[in-house]
C-alpha positions as CSV (number, residue, x, y, z in Angstrom):
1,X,-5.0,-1.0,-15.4
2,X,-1.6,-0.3,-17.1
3,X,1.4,-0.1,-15.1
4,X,4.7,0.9,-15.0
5,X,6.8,-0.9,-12.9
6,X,9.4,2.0,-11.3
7,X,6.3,4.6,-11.9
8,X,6.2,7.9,-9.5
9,X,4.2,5.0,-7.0
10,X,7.4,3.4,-6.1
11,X,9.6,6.1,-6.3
12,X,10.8,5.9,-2.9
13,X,12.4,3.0,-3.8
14,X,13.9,3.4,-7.1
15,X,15.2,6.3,-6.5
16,X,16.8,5.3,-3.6
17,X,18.0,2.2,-5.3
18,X,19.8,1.7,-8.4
19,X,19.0,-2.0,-7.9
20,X,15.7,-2.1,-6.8
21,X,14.1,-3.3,-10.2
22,X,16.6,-6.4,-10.5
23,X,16.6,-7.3,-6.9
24,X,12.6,-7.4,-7.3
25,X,12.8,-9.6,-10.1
26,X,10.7,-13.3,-9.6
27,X,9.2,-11.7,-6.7
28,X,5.6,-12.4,-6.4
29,X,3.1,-9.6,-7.6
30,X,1.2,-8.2,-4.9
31,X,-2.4,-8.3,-5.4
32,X,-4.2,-5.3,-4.1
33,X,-5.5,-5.5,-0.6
34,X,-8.4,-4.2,0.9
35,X,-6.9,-1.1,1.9
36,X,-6.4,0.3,-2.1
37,X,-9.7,-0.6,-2.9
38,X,-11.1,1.1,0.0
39,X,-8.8,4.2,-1.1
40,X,-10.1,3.8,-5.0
41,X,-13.8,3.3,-3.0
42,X,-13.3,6.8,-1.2
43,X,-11.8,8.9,-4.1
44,X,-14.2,7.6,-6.1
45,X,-17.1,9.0,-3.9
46,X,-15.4,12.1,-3.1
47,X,-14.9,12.6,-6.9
48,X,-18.2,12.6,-7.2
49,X,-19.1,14.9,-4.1
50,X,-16.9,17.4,-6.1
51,X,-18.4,17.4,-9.1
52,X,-22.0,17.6,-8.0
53,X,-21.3,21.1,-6.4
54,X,-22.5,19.8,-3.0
55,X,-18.8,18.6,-1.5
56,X,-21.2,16.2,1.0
57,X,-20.3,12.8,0.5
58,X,-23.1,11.6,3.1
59,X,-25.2,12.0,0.0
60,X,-24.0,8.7,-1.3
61,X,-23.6,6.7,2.4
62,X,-25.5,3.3,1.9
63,X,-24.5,3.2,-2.0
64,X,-22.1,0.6,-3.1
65,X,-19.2,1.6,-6.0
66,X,-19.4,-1.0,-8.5
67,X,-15.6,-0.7,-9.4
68,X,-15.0,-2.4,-5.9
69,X,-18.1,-3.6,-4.5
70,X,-17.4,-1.3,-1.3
71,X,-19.9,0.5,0.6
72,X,-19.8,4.3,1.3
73,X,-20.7,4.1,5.5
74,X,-21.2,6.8,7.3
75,X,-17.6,6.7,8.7
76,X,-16.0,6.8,5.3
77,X,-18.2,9.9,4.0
78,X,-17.0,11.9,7.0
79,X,-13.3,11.3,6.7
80,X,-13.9,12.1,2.7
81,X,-15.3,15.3,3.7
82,X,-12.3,16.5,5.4
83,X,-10.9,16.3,2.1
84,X,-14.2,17.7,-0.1
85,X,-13.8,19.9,2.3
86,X,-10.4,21.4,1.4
87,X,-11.0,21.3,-2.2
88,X,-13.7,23.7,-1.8
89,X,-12.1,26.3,0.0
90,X,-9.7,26.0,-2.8
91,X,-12.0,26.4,-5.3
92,X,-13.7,29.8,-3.5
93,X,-10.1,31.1,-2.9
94,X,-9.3,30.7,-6.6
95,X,-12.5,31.6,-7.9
96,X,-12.0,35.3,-6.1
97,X,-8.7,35.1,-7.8
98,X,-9.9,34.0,-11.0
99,X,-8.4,31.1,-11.2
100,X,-9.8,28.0,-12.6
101,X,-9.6,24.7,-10.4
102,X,-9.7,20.8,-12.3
103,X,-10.5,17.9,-11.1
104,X,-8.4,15.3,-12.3
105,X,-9.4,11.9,-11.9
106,X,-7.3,8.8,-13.2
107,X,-5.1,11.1,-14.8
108,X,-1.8,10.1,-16.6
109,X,1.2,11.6,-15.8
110,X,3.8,11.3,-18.5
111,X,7.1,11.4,-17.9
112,X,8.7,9.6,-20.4
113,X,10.9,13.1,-20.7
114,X,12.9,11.1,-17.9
115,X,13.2,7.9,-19.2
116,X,11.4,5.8,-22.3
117,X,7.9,4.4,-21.0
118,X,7.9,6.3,-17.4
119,X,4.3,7.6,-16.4
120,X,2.1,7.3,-13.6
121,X,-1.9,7.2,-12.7
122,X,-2.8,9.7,-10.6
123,X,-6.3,8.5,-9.0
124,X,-7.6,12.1,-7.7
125,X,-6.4,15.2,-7.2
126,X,-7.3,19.2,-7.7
127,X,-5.2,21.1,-9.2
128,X,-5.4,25.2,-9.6
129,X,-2.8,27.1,-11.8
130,X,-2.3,30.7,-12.1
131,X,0.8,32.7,-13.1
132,X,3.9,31.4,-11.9
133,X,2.4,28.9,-9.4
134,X,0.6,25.8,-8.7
135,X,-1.5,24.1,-6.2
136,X,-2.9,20.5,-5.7
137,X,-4.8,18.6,-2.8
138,X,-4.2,15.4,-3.3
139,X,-6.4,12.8,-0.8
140,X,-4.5,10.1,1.1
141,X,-7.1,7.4,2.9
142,X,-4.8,5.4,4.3
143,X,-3.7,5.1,7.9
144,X,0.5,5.1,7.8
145,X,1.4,8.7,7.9
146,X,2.3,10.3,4.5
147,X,5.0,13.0,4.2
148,X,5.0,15.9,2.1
149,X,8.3,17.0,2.5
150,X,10.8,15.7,0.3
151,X,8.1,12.5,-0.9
152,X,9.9,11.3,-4.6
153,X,6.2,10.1,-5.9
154,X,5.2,13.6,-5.4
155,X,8.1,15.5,-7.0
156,X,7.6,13.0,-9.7
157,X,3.9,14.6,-10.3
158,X,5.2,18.1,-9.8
159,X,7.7,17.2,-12.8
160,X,4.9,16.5,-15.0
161,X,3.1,20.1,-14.0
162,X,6.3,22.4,-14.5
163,X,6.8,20.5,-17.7
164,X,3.2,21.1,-19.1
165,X,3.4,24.5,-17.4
166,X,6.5,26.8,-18.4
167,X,5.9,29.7,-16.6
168,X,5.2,27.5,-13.1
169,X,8.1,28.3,-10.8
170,X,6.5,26.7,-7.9
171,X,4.5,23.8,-7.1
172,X,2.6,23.5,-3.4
173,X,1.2,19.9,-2.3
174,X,-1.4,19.3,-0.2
175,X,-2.0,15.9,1.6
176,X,-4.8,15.4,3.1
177,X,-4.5,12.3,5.2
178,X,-8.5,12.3,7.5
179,X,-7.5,9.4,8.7
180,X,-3.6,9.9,10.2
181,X,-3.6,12.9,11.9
182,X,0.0,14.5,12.1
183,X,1.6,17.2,14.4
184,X,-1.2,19.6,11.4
185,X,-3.4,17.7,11.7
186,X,-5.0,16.3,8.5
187,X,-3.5,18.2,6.0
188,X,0.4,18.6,5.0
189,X,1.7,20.5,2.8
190,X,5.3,20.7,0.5
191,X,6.7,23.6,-2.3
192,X,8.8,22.4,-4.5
193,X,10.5,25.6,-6.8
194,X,11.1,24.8,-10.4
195,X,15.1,24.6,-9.8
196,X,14.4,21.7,-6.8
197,X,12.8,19.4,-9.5
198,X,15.1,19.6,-12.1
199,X,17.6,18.6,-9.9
200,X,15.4,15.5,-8.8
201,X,14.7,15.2,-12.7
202,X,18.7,14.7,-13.0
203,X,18.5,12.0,-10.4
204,X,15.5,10.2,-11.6
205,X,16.8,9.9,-15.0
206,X,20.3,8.3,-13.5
207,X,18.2,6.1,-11.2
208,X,15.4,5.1,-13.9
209,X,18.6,4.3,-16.1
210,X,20.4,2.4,-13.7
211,X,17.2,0.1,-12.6
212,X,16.2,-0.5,-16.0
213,X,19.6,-0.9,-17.6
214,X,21.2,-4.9,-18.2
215,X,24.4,-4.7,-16.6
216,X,24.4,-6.2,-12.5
217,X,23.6,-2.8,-10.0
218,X,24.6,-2.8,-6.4
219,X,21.8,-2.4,-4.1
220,X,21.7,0.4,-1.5
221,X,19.8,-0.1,2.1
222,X,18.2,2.4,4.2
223,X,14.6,3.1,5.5
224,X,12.6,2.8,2.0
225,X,13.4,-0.9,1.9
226,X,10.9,-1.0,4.4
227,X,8.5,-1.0,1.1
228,X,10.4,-3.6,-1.1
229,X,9.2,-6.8,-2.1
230,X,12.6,-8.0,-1.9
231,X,13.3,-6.7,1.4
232,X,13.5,-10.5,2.7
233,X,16.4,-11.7,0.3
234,X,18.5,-8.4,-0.2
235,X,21.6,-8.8,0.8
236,X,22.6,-5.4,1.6
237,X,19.2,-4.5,3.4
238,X,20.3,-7.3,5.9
239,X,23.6,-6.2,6.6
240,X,21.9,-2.9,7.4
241,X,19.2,-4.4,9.9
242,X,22.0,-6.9,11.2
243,X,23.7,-3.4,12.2
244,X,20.4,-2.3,14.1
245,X,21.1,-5.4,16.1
246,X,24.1,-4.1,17.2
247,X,24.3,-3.1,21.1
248,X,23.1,0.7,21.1
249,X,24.6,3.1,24.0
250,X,21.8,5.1,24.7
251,X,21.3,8.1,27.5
252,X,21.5,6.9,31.1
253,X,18.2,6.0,32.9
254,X,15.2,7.5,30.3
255,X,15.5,7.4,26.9
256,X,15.3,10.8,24.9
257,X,12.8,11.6,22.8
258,X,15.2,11.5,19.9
259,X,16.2,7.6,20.7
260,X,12.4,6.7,21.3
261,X,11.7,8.0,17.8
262,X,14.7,6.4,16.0
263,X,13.8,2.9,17.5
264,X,9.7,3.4,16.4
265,X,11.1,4.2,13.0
266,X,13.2,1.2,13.2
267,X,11.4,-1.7,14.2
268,X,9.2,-1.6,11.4
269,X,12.2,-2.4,9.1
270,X,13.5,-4.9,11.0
271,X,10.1,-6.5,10.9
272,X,9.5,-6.4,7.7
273,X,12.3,-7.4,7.3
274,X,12.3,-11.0,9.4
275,X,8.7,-11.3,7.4
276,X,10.3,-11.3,4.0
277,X,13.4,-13.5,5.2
278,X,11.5,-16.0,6.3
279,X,9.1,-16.5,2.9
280,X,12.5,-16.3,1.2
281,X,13.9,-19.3,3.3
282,X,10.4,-20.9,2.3
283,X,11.2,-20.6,-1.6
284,X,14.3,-21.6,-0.7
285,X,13.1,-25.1,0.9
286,X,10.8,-25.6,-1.9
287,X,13.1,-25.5,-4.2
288,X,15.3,-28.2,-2.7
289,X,17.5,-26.3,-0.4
290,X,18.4,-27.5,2.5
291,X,17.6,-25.5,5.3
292,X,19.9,-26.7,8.4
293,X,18.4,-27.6,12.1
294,X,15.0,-26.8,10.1
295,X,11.7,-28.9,9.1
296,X,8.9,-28.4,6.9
297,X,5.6,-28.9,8.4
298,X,2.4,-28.1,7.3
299,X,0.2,-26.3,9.6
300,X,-3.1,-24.6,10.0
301,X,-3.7,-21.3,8.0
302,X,-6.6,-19.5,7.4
303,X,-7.5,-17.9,4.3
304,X,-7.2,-14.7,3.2
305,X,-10.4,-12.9,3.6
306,X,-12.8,-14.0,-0.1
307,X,-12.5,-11.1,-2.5
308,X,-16.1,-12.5,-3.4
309,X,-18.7,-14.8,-2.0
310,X,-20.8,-16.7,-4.5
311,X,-24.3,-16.3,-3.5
312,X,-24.5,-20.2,-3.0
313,X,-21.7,-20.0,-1.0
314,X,-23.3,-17.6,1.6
315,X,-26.6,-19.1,1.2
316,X,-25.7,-22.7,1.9
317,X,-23.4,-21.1,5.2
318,X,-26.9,-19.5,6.3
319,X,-29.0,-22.0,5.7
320,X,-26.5,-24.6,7.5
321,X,-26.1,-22.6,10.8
322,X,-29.6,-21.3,11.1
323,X,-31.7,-23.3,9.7
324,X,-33.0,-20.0,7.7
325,X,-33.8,-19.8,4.0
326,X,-32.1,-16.5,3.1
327,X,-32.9,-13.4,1.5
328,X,-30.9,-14.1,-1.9
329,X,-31.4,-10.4,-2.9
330,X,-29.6,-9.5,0.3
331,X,-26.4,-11.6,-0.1
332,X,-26.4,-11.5,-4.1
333,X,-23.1,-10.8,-5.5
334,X,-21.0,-8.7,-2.8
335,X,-17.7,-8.4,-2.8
336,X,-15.0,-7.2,-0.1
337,X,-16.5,-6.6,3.0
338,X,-19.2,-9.5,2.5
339,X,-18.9,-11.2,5.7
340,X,-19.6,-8.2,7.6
341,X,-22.5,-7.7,6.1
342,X,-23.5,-11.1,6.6
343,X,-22.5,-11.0,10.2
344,X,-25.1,-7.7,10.8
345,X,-27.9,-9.5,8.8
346,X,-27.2,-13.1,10.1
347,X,-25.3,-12.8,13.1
348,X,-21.8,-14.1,14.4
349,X,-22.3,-17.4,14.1
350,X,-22.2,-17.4,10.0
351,X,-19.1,-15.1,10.1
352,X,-17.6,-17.1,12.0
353,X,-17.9,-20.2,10.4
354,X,-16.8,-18.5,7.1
355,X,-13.5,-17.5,8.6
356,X,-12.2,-20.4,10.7
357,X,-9.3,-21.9,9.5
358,X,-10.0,-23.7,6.2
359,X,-6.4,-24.0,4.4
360,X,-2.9,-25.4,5.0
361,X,0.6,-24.0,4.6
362,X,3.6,-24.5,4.5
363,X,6.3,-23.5,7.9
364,X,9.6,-24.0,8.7
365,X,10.1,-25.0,12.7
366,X,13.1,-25.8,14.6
367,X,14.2,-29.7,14.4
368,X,14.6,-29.9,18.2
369,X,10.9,-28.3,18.8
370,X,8.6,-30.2,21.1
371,X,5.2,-31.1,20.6
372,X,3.6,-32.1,17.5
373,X,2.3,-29.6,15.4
374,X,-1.2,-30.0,14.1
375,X,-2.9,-31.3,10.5
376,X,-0.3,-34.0,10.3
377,X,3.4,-32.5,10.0
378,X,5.6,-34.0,7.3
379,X,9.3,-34.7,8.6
380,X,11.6,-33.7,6.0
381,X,15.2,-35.2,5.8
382,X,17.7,-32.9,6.0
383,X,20.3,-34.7,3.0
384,X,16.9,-34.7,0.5
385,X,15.2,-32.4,-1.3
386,X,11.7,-31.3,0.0
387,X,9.5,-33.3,-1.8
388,X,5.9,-32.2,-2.5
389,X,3.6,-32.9,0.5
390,X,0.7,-35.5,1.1
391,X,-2.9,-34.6,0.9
């Protein structure tokens, strides 16, 4: 699918920082996970819920979406119904109003008002217009908590709506979030008026300038590096998680409420941050830099879980540990979520074997560490450039 790289998706970050596109440079592109396709997997079945008239999606539970080779479970249908749920009190409120509702489905936003070649893909979302206002439900599956208040990729969304929509003074947001249930539970909601997101259209055109533009940008740190790819070789995002480190004078005896919140909030940076850091320091090694006090060794990994299993593959695991021919209509061509499927036909014995460790990677360990580590470690001297490793 076409992509803009500082679209309304990353706008927490771009907007934030006027260096965010050139510190992300060389970085590695992040393949999507598991948890977008089960998001895609979701709207996808809701979409459909919606448009049937029946806003159930336990009607599809069992049926697998083809886009993502994910299965609609019974768990999944009832989360989605939260949201189907929403959507059709919306529709009933607006059709007593008069009001049309559409369902928008991998809808382009364009925004190129802002800046040359800025748009977004919006994968589902309801929106109702009438007068001089808007509203949209818009369905978050994930599990980290999603704010409406003051959220840049939705403001970017509510640009495109205001701009299509002259007579639109306010835009209301809906997220509903089944799965992350906040202080509202599932749903949270956000206005922006018309005079809020011109303002934001002001800064988005600086920001999308700045990022895209050739001269050298200083990068700014604060809580939305928490989302950069570059969040391990920034230097400014370490000096501000070096500061975190810094002895903190809290309350006497309990901490408040306040100071338990602030450190929650915090950690996550700093881990993120010590993550990225150290698969910088492993580029870095690659490439020939010597990393003081430090070895390369190669150690056991295990793979990431398949995005497919061949049916030969998951045959010939079957037939190996049980001694059973399988059912090759059964394990023909799944995708993500295959070895749990194989687990509930075959039983823990298959799964397992498919995910012990099977790889190696690289790690950097202390020169004074004791003990060997496993798979044969490769000692490398600290005057020399790491050279490539045995097999």
């Amino acid at each position: 699918m076409e992509h803009f790289i500082t679209g309304p998706s990353s706008a927490e970050l771009w907007s934030n920082c006027k260096a965010y596109l050139q510190m992300r440079r060389n970085c590695p592109e992040e393949e999507s996970g598991y948890a977008a396709q089960e998001g895609t997997t979701a709207h996808h079945f809701s979409e459909e819920a919606i448009k049937c008239g029946h806003y159930d999606v336990h009607q599809f539970v069992g049926q697998v979406y083809d886009r993502t080779g994910i299965e609609c479970t019974e768990e999944m249908a009832e989360f989605c119904n939260v949201y189907t749920g929403r959507v059709k009190q919306l529709v009933d409120m607006c059709n007593a109003l008069g009001v049309a509702v559409d369902i928008k489905s991998e809808y382009r936003v364009d925004l190129t008002h802002i800046h040359p070649g800025f748009f977004g893909t919006r994968d589902l979302h309801a929106i109702a217009i009438a007068s001089n206002w808007a509203i949209v439900a818009d369905l978050k599956f994930g599990r980290t908590f999603v704010s409406a208040n003051d959220n840049r990729q939705l403001m970017c969304y509510a640009l495109d709506i205001v701009l299509r929509y002259p007579n639109v003074e306010e835009v209301r947001f809906e997220i509903i979030q089944p799965r992350c249930l906040g202080a509202t539970g599932a749903i949270r909601t956000a206005t922006y008026t018309r005079a809020e997101l011109e303002l934001f259209a002001g800064v988005a055109a600086e920001y999308q300038a700045a990022n895209h533009s050739n001269e050298i940008q200083v990068a700014t740190a604060g809580p939305h590096c928490t989302w950069c790819e570059a969040i391990g070789r920034c230097r400014a995002n370490a000096e501000y998680v070096m500061s975190m480190a810094e002895p903190v004078k809290f309350n006497p005896n309990l901490l408040s409420s306040e100071e338990v919140q602030k450190i929650i909030k915090q950690s996550k940076l700093v881990k993120n941050f010590i993550d990225g850091a150290y698969q910088w320091g492993l580029q870095l090694a690659r490439q020939g830099t010597v990393m003081k006090d430090l070895k390369m060794v190669k150690v056991k990994s295990r793979e990431a879980p398949k995005r497919s299993l061949t049916v030969e593959e998951a045959a010939k695991a079957i037939k190996l540990v049980t001694g059973m021919e399988p059912d090759m209509d059964k394990i023909a061509p799944r995708k993500i979520g295959a070895l749990s499927e194989i687990r509930k036909t075959y039983g823990d014995a298959v799964a397992k074997m498919l995910s012990e460790p099977k790889t190696e990677t690289l790690a950097l360990r202390g020169i004074e560490e004791a003990g060997t580590p496993e798979q044969s470690p490769m000692m490398i001297a600290l005057n020399q450039p790491i050279t490539k490793l045995e097999k």
